[in-house]
C-alpha angles and dihedrals in degrees: 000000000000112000118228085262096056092043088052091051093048087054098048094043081044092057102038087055084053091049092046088047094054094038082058105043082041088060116090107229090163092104104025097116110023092139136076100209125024124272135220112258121214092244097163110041113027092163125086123222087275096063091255123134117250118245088218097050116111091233087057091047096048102036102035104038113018088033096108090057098041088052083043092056097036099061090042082057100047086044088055085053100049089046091054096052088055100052093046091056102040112113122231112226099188090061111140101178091119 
C-alpha cells in the first residue's frame, strides 16, 4: 500500500510531467529550421529605432518563444540542486566506522 508521501510525490512527478508535455506542445517548433545554413542573429542590439523588440534578435527568439520551456528547465534544474544538496547532506545513522 502506497503511504500519503509516496501518493504526493505521484502526483507531483505526475504534474510536472503534465506541465513538461503543454510547455512543449505550446512551443512553436514549425520554423524552427527554414534555412539551409545558419544565419547571423542580431545578439547586441535587439531594439529598432522605435524602441520594439526584432523578431530576429536572439533575446526575442529565448525569452519569447522558447520562454515556456526555458522556465520549464530552469526550474527542473534548480529542483535537481536542491536534491542534491539534500542528499549530500543527509547523516547516515547505521554508520558502524567506530
Amino acid at each position: 500500500m502506497m503511504t500519503k508521501r509516496k501518493m504526493i510525490g505521484v502526483v507531483v512527478a505526475a504534474l510536472a510531467l503534465i506541465v513538461l508535455t503543454v510547455a512543449v506542445f505550446a512551443t512553436g517548433w514549425g520554423g524552427l529550421v527554414t534555412n539551409e545554413s545558419p544565419e547571423n542573429l542580431t545578439t547586441f542590439d535587439p531594439y529598432d529605432t522605435n524602441g520594439d523588440l526584432i523578431e530576429d534578435s536572439l533575446t526575442f527568439v529565448l525569452f519569447e518563444i522558447y520562454g515556456p520551456l526555458l522556465v520549464l528547465v530552469s526550474l527542473i534544474m534548480f529542483g535537481a540542486m536542491v536534491g542534491a544538496i539534500c542528499v549530500a547532506k543527509e547523516e547516515v545513522d547505521d554508520d558502524d566506522t567506530n
